[in-house]
N, C-alpha and C positions, 0 to 999 in steps of 0.2 A: 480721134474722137470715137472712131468707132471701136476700136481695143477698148476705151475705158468705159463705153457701154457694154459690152460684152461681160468683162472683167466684173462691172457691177451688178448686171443679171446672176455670175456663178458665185458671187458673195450671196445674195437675195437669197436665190435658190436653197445654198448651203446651208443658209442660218435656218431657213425654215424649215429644212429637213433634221436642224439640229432642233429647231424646236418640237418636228414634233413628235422626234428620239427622245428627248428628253420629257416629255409631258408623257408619252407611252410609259415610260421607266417607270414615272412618278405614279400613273395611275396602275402600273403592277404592283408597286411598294403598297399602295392602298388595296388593293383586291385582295382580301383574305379570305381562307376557307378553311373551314376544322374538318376534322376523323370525324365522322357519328355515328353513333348505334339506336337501334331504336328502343324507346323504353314500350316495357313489354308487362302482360298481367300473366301470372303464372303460378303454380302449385311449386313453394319453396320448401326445400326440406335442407336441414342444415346436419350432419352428421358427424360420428367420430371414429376415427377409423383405429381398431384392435385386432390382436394376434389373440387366439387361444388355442385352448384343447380337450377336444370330446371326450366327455366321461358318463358312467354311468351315474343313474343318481342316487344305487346305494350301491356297493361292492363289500365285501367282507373275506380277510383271509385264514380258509381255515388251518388251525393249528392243534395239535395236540396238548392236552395239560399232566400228561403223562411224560416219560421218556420211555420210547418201544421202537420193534423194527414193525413195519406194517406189513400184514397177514395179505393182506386181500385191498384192492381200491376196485369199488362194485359204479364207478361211474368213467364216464369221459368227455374230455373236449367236447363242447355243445350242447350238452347232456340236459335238458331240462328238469331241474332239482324243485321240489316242494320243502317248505319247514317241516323238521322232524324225519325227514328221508334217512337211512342210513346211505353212508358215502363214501365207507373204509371203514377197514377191521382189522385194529390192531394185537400183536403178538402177545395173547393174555396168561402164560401159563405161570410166569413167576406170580406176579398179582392175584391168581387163582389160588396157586400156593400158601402166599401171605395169607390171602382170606380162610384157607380151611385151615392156617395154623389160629390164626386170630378167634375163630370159630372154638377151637379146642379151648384155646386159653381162658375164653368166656366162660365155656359148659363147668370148667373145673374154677372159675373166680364164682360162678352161682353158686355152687355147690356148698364151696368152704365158707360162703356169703351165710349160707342157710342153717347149715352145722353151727356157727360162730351165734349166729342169733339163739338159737334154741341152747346154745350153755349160758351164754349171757343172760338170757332169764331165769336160768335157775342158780345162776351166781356164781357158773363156774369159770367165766370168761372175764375180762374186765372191759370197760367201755372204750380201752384208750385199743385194746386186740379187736373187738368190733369195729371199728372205725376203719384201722388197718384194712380188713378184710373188705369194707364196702369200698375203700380206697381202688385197691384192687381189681373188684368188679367193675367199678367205673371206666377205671383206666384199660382194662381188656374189652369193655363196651366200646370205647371211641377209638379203639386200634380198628376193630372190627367192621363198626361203620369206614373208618379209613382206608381200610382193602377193601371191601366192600365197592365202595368211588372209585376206588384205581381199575377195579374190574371194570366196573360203568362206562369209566371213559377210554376203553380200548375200543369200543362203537361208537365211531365218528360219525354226526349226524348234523344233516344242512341248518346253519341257522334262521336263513332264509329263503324264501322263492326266488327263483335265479335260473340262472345256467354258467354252467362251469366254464369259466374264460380261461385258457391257457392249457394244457398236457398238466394233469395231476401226476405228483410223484407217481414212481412205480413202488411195485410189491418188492419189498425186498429194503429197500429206504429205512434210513434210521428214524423217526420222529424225535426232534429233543425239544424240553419242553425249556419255558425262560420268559422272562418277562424283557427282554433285552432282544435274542434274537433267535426266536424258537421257528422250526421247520414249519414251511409254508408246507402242508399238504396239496392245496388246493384254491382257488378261486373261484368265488361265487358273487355273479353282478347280477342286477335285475337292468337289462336292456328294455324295460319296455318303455323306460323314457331315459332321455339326454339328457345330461347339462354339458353348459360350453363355460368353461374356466377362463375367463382373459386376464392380461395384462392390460391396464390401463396406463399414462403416462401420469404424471401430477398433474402437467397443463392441462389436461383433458375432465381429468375424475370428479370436477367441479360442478360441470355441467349434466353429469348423469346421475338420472334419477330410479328409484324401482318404479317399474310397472312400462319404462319405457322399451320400444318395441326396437327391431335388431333385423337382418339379414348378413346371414353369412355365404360364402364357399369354402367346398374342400376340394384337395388336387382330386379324391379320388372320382368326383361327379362336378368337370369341371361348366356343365352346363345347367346346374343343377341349382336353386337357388333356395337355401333353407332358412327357416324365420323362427325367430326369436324373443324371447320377452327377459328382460333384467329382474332378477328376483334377492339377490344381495351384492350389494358393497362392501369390500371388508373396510374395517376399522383401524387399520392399522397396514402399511404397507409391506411390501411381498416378505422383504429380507432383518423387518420391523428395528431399522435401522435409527430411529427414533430411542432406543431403548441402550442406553450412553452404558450402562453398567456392564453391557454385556461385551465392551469395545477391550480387547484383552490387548493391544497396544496405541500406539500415536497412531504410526503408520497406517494401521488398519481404519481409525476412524477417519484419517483425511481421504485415503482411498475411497472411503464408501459416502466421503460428503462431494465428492466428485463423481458421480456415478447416478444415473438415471433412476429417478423413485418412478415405482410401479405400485400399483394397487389393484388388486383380484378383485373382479367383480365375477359374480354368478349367471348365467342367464339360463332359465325352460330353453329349449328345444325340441319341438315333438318329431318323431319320425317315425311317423303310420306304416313305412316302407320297408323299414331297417336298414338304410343306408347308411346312418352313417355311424362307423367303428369305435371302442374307446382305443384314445390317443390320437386320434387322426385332427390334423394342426387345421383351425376354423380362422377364415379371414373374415373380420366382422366389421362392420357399418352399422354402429350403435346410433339413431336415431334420436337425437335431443333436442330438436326444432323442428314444425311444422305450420308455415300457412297456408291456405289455399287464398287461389285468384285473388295473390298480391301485385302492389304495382312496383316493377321491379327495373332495376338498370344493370349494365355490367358494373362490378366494382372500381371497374377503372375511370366509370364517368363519373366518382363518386370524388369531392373535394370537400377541405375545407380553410376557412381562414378564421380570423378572430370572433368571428359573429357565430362561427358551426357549422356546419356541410351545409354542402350544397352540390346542385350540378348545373350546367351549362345547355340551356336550350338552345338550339340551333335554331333558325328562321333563313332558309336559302332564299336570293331576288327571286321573281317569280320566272318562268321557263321562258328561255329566249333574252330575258335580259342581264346584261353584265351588273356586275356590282359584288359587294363584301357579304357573307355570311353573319346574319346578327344574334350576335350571343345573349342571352337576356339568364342572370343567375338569379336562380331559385333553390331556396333554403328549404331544406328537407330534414324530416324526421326521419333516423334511420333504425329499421328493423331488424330482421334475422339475416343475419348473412349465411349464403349458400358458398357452395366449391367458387363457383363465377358470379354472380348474380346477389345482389343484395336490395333486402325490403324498402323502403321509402315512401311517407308520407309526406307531400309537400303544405308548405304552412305558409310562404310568400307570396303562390303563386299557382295557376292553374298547373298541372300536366297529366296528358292523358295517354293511354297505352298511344303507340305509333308515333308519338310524336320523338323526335331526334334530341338525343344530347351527345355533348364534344364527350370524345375518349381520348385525346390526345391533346400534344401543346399547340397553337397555334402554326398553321403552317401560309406559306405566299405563295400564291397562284400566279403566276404570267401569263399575259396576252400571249396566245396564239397569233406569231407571224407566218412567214412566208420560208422563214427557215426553221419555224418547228419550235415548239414549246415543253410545257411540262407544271409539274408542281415540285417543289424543293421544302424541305423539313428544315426549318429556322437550327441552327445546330447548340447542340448542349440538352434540348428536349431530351428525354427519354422517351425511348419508345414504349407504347401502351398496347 
């Protein structure tokens, strides 16, 4: 009798300890708690990120419209050039030549010009040998202006305010003239203002407008932060790939229907300092969204379902007492999105900066035993 009261106390006992394993388990399985972030009011700015390259904002290369070898270059490297400066002096004595034969030819087409006239009125010439002779005069007039020009243009003179960028040929250099590919003398840029040349992507080029504002760096001032304003967009992209007639085979147009479209936008640059170089390569943060003290969340508490985004306000029990996190969704208007952070206006439901929303899937909280606890990430979730 006594074993089977024993025997019955460690049944009793058992069950009730299985009971209240098993009720512990069940009220883990119910205790839920989410990730949160807190929603936050903030100055958003939404940007786009470009490669370019500093240029001046006029340059011009000078070139000869003669062929000579060059006498003299009266400038250098750095050199600050005005309009109208002489900047080299080229090799004039053929061209001088030309002009005092041109010269001659003239004095003796007047002449016989003036003879011809004076018989022709007295009927001893005829009108068709008059004619001839003014022929003449003409044509040794516009030789003469012609060497004339060639002498002119063996002084080479700036066409604008500048300064010479780059080692101007030396003395002694052939000048050849050409509409294709005549001898660079010289370079002349006006640095007193930048522009930054970028690459835009297609994805991007949508959202950029003129007047919109910019920050760049360059390697060479990497601490250095310079600002920007977009003043053109081009019209047509870099490699104007758009333009089918110009596709001289198959190959080349599928090549180029596979290949990243870019479009050159323009942007001011000022630099009071002179820091920064032409060519030197500008990382830019083109500027195409801006709110101030918006109510904003991370993007990752940002959902939606059939009804439209939303996000997940959290409500934890209050301190000291167990229980589930209560999610309460609120349908939100969504604004500018930032790198992390995105605008929202809510329209179901209060929320105010500090207050919590879920970033993540639902996760299960355990009691804290005697052998130690924790929280477990439901699996399949992605992490946020």
């Amino acid at each position: 009798m006594k074993f089977k009261l024993i025997a019955l106390a460690i049944i009793i006992i058992g069950a009730a300890v299985g009971y209240n394993y098993y009720t512990e388990q069940k009220e883990a399985e119910e205790v839920k708690t989410y990730d949160t972030a807190s929603v936050v009011r903030m100055d958003l700015i939404k940007t786009v990120s470009a490669t370019g390259t500093v240029q001046p904002r006029d340059s011009v290369e000078v070139s000869s419209k003669i062929t000579a070898r060059i006498k003299e270059i009266l400038v250098s490297e750095n050199d600050v050039v005005t309009a109208g400066q002489t900047v080299a002096i080229l090799d004039g004595k053929d061209f001088e030549a030309k002009r005092d034969q041109a010269k001659f030819r003239l004095t003796n087409a007047e002449q016989k010009l003036t003879r011809m006239r004076r018989l022709y009125e007295i009927g001893a010439k005829s009108k068709e040998e008059l004619e001839d002779a003014e022929y003449e005069y003409d044509t040794a007039k516009s030789l003469l202006e012609e060497a004339e020009s060639d002498v002119a243009e063996t002084v080479i003179t700036a066409p604008m305010d500048g300064i010479v960028v780059g080692e101007p040929k030396t003395a002694g250099s052939m000048a050849t003239q050409g509409s294709d590919n005549p001898t660079v003398i010289m370079r002349i840029a006006d640095l007193s203002e930048k522009l930054v040349k970028a690459k835009v992507d297609e994805t991007d080029i949508g959202s950029i407008r003129i007047g919109e504002n910019a920050t760049f760096t360059v390697d060479a001032h990497p601490n250095e932060k310079f600002a920007a304003r977009v003043t053109k967009i081009s019209q047509t992209d870099t490699s104007n790939s758009w333009d089918l007639d110009k596709s001289s085979s198959s190959s080349s147009s599928s090549s180029s229907s596979n290949a990243v479209i870019y479009y050159y936008v323009t942007l001011e640059a000022p630099d009071p300092n002179n820091l920064l170089l032409p060519a030197m390569t500008a990382r830019l943060e083109i500027i195409v969204g801006e709110v101030k003290n918006a109510l904003c969340v991370p993007i990752a508490a940002l959902k939606t379902d059939s009804n439209g985004s939303y996000v997940e306000k959290i409500t934890k029990p209050p301190q000291g007492q167990k229980g589930s996190d209560i999610a309460t969704k609120i349908y939100v208007t969504v604004g500018l999105y930032g790198d992390e952070f995105v605008e929202i206006t809510p329209i179901s439901d209060t929320l105010n900066a500090d207050d919590q929303v879920s970033v993540s899937y639902q996760v299960e909280q355990k009691k804290t035993s005697s052998s130690g606890g924790g929280q477990r990430r439901i699996p399949g979730g992605p992490p946020m």
